[in-house]
C-alpha positions as CSV (number, residue, x, y, z in Angstrom):
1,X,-2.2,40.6,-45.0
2,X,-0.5,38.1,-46.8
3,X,-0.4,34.4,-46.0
4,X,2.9,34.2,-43.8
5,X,2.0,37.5,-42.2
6,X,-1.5,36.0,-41.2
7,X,0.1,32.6,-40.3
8,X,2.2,34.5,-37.8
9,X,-0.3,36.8,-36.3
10,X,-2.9,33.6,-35.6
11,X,0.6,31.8,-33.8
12,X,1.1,34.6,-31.7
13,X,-2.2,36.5,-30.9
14,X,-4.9,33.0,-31.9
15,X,-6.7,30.8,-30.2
16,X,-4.0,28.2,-29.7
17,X,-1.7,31.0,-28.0
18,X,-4.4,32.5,-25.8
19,X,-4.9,29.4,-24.4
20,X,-1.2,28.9,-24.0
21,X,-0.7,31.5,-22.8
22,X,-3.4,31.4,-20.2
23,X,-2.4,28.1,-19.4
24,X,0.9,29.7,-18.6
25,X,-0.6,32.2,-15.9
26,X,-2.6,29.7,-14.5
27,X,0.6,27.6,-13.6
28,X,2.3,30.8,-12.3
29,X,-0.1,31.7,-10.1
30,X,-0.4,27.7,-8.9
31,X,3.3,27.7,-8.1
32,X,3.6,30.9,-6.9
33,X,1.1,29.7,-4.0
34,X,3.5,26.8,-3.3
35,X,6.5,28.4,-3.3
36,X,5.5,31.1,-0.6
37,X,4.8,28.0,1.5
38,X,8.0,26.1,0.8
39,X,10.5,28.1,2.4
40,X,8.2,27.7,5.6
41,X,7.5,24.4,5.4
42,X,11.4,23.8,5.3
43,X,12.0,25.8,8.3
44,X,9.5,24.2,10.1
45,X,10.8,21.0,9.1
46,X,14.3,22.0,10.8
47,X,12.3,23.3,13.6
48,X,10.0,19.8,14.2
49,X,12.0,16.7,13.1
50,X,13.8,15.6,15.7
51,X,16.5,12.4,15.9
52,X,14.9,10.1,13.6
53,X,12.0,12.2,12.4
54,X,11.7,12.3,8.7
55,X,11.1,8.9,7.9
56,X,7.9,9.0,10.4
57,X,6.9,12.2,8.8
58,X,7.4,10.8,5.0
59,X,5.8,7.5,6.4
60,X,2.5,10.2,7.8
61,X,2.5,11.7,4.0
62,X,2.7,8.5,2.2
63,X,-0.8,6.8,3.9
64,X,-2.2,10.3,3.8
65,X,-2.0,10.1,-0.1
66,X,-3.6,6.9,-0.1
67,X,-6.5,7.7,1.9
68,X,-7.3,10.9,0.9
69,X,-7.2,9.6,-3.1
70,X,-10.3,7.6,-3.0
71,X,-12.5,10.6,-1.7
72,X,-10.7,12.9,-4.7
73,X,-11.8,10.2,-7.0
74,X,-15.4,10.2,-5.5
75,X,-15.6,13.5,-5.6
76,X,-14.3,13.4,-9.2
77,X,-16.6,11.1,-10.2
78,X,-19.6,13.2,-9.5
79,X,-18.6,16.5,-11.2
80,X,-17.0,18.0,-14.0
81,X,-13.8,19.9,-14.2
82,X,-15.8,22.7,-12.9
83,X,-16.6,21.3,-9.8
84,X,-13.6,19.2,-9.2
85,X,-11.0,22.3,-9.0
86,X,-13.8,24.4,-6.9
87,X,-14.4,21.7,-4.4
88,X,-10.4,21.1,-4.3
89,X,-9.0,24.6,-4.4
90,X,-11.7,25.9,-2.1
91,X,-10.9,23.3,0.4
92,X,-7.2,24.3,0.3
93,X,-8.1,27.9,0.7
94,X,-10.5,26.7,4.0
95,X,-7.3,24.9,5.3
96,X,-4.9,27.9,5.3
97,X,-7.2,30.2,6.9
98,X,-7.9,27.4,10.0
99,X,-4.3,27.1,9.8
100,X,-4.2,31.0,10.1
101,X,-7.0,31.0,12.7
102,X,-4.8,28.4,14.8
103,X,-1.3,29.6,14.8
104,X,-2.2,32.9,15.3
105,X,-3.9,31.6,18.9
106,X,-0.2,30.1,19.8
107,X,1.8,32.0,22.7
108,X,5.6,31.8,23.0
109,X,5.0,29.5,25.8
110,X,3.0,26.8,23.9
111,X,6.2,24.9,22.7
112,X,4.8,21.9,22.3
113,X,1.7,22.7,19.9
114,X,4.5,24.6,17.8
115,X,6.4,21.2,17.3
116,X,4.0,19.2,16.2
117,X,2.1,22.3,14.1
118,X,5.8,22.3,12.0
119,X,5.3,18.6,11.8
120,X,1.5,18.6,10.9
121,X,2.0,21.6,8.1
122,X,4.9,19.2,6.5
123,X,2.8,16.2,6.2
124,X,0.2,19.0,4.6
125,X,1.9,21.3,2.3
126,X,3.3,18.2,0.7
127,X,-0.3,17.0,0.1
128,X,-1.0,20.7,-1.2
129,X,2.0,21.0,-3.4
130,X,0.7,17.8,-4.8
131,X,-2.9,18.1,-5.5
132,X,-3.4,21.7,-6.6
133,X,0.0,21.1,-9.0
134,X,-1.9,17.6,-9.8
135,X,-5.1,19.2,-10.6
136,X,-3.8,22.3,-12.8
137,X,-2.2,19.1,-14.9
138,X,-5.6,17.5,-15.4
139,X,-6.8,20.8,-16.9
140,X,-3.9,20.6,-19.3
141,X,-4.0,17.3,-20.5
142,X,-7.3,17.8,-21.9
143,X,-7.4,21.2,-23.2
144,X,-3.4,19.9,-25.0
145,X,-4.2,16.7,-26.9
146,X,-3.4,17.0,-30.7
147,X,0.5,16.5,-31.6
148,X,0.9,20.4,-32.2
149,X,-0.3,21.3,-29.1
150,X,1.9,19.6,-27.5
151,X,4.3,21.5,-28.4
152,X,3.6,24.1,-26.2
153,X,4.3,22.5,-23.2
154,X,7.4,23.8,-22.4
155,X,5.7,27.9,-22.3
156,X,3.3,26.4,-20.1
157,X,6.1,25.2,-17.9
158,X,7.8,28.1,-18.4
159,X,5.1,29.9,-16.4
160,X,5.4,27.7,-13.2
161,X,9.4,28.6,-13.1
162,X,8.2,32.5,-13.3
163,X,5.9,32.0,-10.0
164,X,8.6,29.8,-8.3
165,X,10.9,32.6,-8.7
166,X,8.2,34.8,-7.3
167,X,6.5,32.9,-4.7
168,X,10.7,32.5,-3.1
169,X,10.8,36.1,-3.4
170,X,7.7,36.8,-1.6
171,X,8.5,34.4,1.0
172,X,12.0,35.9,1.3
173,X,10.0,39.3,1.7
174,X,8.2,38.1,4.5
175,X,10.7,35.7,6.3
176,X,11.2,39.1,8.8
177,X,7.8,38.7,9.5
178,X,8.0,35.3,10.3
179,X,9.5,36.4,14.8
180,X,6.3,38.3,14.9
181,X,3.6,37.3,13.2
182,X,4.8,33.3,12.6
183,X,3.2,31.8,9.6
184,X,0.6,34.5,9.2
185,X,1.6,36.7,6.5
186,X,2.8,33.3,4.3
187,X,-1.1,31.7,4.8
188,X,-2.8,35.1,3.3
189,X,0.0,35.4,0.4
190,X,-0.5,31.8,-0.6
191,X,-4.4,31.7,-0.2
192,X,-4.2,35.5,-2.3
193,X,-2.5,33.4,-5.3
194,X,-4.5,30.1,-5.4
195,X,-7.9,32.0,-5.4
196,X,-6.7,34.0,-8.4
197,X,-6.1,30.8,-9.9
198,X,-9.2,28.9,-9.1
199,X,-11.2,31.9,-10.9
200,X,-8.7,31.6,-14.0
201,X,-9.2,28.2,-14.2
202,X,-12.9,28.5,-14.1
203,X,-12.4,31.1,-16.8
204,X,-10.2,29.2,-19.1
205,X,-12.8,26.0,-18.7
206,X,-15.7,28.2,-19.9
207,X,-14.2,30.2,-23.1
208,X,-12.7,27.3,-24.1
209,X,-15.4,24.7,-24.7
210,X,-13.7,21.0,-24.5
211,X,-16.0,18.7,-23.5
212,X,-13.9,16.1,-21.2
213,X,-13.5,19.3,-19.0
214,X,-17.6,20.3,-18.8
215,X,-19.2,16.5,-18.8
216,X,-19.4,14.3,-15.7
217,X,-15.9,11.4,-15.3
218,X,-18.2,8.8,-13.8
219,X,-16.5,6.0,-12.8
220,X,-16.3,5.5,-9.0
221,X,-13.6,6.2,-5.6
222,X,-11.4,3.5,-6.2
223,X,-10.7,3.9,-10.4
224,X,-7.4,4.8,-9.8
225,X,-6.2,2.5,-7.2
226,X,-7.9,-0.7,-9.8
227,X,-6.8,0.9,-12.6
228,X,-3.0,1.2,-12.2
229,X,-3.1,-2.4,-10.8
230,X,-5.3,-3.8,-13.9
231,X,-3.8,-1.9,-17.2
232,X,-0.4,-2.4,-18.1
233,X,0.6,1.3,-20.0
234,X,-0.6,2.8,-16.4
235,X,1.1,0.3,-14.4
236,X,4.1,1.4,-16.1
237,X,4.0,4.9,-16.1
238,X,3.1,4.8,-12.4
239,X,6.3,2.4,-11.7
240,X,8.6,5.0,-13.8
241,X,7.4,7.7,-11.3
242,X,8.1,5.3,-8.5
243,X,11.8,5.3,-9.8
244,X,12.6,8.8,-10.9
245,X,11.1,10.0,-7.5
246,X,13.2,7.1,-5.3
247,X,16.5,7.8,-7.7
248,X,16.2,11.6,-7.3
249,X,16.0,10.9,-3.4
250,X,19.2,8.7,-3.4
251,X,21.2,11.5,-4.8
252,X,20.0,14.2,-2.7
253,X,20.7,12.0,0.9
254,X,23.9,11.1,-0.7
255,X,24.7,15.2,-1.1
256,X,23.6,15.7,2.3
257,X,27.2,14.5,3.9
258,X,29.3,16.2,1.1
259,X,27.6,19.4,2.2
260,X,28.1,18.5,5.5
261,X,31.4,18.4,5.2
262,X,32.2,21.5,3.2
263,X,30.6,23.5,6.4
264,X,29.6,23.0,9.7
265,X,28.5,27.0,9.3
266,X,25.0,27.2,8.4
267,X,25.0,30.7,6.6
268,X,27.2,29.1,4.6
269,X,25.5,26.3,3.6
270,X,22.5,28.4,3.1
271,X,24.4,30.2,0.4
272,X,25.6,26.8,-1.3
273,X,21.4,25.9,-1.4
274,X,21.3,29.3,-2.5
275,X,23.4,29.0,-5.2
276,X,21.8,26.3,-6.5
277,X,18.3,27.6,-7.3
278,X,20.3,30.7,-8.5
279,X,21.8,28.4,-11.3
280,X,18.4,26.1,-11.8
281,X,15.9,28.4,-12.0
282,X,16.9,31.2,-15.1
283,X,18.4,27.9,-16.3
284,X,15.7,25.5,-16.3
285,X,13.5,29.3,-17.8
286,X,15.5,29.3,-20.6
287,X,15.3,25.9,-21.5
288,X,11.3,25.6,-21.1
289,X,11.6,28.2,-23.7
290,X,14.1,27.4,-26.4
291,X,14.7,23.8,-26.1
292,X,11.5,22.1,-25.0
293,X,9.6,22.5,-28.1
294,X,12.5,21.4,-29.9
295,X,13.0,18.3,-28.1
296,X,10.0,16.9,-28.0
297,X,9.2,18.0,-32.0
298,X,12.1,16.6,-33.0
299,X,13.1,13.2,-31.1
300,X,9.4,12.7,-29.5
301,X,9.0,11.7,-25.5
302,X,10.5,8.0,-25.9
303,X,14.1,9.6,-26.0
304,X,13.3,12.2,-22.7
305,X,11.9,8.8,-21.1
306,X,14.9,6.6,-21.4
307,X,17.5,9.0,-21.3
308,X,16.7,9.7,-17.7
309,X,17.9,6.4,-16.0
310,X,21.1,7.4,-18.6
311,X,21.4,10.4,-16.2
312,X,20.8,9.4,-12.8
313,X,23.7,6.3,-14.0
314,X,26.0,9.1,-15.2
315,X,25.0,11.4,-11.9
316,X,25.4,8.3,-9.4
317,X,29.2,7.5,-10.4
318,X,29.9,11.1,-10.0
319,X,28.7,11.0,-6.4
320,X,30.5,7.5,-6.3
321,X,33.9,7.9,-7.3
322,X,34.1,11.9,-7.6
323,X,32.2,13.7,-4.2
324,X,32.5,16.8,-3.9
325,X,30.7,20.2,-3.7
326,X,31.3,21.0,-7.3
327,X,29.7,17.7,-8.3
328,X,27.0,17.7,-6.1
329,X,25.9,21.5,-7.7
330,X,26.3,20.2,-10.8
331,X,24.1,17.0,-10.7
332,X,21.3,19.6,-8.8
333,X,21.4,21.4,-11.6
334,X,21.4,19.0,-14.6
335,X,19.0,16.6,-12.8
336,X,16.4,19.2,-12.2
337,X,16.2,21.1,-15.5
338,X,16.1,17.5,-17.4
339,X,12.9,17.1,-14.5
340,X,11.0,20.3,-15.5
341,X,12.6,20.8,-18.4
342,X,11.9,17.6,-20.6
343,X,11.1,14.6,-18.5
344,X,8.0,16.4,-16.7
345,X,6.2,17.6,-20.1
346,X,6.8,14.0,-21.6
347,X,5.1,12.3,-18.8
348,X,2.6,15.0,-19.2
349,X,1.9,14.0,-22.8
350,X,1.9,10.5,-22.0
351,X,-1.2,11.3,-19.6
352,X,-3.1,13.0,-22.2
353,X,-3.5,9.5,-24.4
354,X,-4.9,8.1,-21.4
355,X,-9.0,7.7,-21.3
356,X,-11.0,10.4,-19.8
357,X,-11.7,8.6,-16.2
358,X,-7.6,7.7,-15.8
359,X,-6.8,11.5,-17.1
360,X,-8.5,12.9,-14.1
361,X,-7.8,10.0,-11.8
362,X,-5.0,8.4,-12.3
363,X,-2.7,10.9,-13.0
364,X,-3.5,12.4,-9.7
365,X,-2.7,9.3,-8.0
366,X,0.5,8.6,-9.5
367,X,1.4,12.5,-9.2
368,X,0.4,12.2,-5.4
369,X,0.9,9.1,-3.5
370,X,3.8,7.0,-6.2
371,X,6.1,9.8,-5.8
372,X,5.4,9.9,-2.5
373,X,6.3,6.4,-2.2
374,X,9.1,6.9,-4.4
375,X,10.4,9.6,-1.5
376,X,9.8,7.0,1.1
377,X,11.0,4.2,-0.5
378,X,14.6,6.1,-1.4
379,X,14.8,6.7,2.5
380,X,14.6,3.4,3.6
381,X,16.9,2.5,0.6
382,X,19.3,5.2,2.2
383,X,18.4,3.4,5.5
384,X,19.1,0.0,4.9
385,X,22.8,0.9,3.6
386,X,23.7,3.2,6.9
387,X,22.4,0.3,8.9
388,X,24.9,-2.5,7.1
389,X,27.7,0.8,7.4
390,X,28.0,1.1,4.0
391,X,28.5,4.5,3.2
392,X,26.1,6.9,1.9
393,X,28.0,8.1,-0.7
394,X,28.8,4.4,-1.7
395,X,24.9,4.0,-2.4
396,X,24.7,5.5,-5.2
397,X,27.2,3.1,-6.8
398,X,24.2,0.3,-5.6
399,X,21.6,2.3,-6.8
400,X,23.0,2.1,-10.4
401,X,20.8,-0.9,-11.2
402,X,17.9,0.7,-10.4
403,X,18.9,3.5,-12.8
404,X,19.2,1.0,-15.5
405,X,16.1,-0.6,-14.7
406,X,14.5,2.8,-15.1
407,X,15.8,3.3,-18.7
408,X,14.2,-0.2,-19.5
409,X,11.2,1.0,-17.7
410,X,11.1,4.3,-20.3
411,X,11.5,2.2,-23.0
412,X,8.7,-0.2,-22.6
413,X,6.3,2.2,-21.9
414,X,7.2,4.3,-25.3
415,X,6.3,0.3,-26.9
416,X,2.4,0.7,-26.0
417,X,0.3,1.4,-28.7
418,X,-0.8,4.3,-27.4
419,X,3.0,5.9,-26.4
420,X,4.6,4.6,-29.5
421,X,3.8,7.6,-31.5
422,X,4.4,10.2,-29.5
């Protein structure tokens, strides 16, 4: 076997690329338990909000975050990795069947307990989608810390799209079930695929031996919460979430009229939705696996970071000056494969030069409870403009500042010491 020959076979069948490609199935099967729930969490949604619902219910998810961060961080302080995704996933897996024990006790008659069960489960499966994706990113960030490792982000990625493409399917596959059984069927699919992840994750801990996954974090329930108060290269990663999850919010209230207006027909607009993941989905595939590694190799994360307040600038006069369907598909698209894409695996790799106690902690709370606030905090944005009747596709032209503010936001946070090399 000669030297290129051997090179190749350690890329594609090595350590490195097991663990890659572990890493891979261990996001698939994570997102393939969320996206078998997020279909029913939207329908239930439509079912439960009500005039004047969704800010409550964003309001309800928001100081959920908060308070249930400090008792992850105390239970992370007092385990390993080990311990923290058993503890987590396990409790998850606990909540879907009591959530299958207690719809399945709901009659037709009981209208009322359904209401406010669609409204409960969508304060919830927010808080779901969030910590088990959160959690899986912890494992991640320490097992990928060298510069070459890196690199691989995008395959790892690349695995998530695969299960989000399946998880939709098998909720599709089951939305017949859905008159007869309710939410049944969706709890068992979901709790199937995140207990095959929990054991793969205890797997890939074990085999491959890194200790900031098998030692204890230490530290104590408020870390987080001190932390992105008290260092500055925290403070301003957690205020670029803030911005990218409030700016994506903008332009997706902003769409909402435009696809009003191009049908009052629901199937229709259902197809349009439809559309979009059609296009964003194989799309955001192929780039995850051709043009992330590139990327990130060859301009580093400081150009993914600023060029994204670039975008939502460039996205915002579209919606400003040009509305229409066509534009509103086309800023879906662009703005969601630059999320997952590139901008998701550079923040990633950001995380990883953070110390041990902030990589399990305060990533979690910036993943969780900042874009959370950054959803919230788009809403009342949204808010505040329909309530001095300026138009909602006008706001985006007002957001535009904000988008500029982001870019300088990006910037500064690739001039730490500990960014500037990436």
């Amino acid at each position: 076997m000669n030297l290129k020959t051997k090179y190749l076979y350690t890329y594609f069948f090595g350590i490195k690329t097991n663990k890659t490609f572990l890493s891979s199935l261990l996001f698939y099967l994570v997102l393939s338990s969320w996206y078998v729930l997020r279909p029913l969490r939207n329908e239930l949604a439509v079912e439960s909000y009500g005039e004047g619902m969704l800010i409550p219910l964003l309001i309800s998810t928001t100081l959920v975050m908060i308070l249930v961060n400090p008792i992850y961080s105390w239970v992370a302080s007092r385990g390993n990795y080990i311990k923290i995704i058993f503890y987590t996933y396990s409790f998850f897996i606990f909540n879907l069947i009591i959530l299958y024990l207690f719809s399945s006790s709901l009659s037709e008659s009981m209208v009322f307990e359904k209401l406010w069960l669609g409204r409960i489960f969508y304060v919830w499966s927010n808080i779901y989608s969030f910590f088990t994706v959160s959690i899986f990113w912890v494992l991640i960030i320490n097992l990928f810390r060298d510069s070459s490792s890196r690199k691989y982000y995008g395959f790892i990625l690349a695995g998530g799209s695969i299960g989000a493409m399946l998880g939709s399917q098998t909720s599709s596959l089951l939305s017949n079930s859905f008159t007869e059984t309710g939410i049944a069927l969706f709890l068992v699919a979901a709790s199937l695929f995140l207990i095959l992840a929990l054991v793969l994750a205890t797997y890939i801990v074990k085999i491959f031996s890194v200790e900031a996954l098998s030692s204890k974090v230490g530290g104590g329930s408020i870390d987080s919460i001190k932390n992105i108060l008290t260092k500055d290269e925290i403070r301003k990663i957690g205020a670029y979430s803030w911005f990218f999850t409030f700016l994506m919010t903008v332009q997706w209230i902003a769409a909402i009229p435009i696809i009003e207006n191009y049908s009052s027909l629901s199937p229709e607009r259902i197809r349009l939705f439809a559309l979009i993941e059609q296009i964003v989905s194989p799309l955001t595939l192929i780039v995850q696996l051709t043009l992330t590694y590139f990327v990130i190799s060859r301009f580093g994360i400081k150009f993914i970071l600023i060029a994204y307040g670039a975008l939502f600038t460039f996205v915002f006069i579209l919606y400003g000056f040009f509305p229409s369907v066509a534009v509103v598909v086309f800023c879906q698209t662009i703005l969601r494969v630059y999320e997952y894409g590139f901008n998701k695996p550079a923040r990633e790799i950001a995380y990883s030069q953070l110390d041990k106690r902030d990589r399990y902690k305060t990533t979690v709370f910036i993943d969780t409870f900042m874009t959370r606030f950054g959803d919230l905090s788009g809403s009342i944005f949204m808010g505040i403009g329909k309530s001095i009747f300026l138009t909602i596709t006008f706001m985006p032209i007002v957001a535009i500042p904000l988008a500029i503010l982001h870019t300088y936001l990006g910037l500064s946070i690739t001039k730490n010491k500990l960014f500037k090399d990436l």
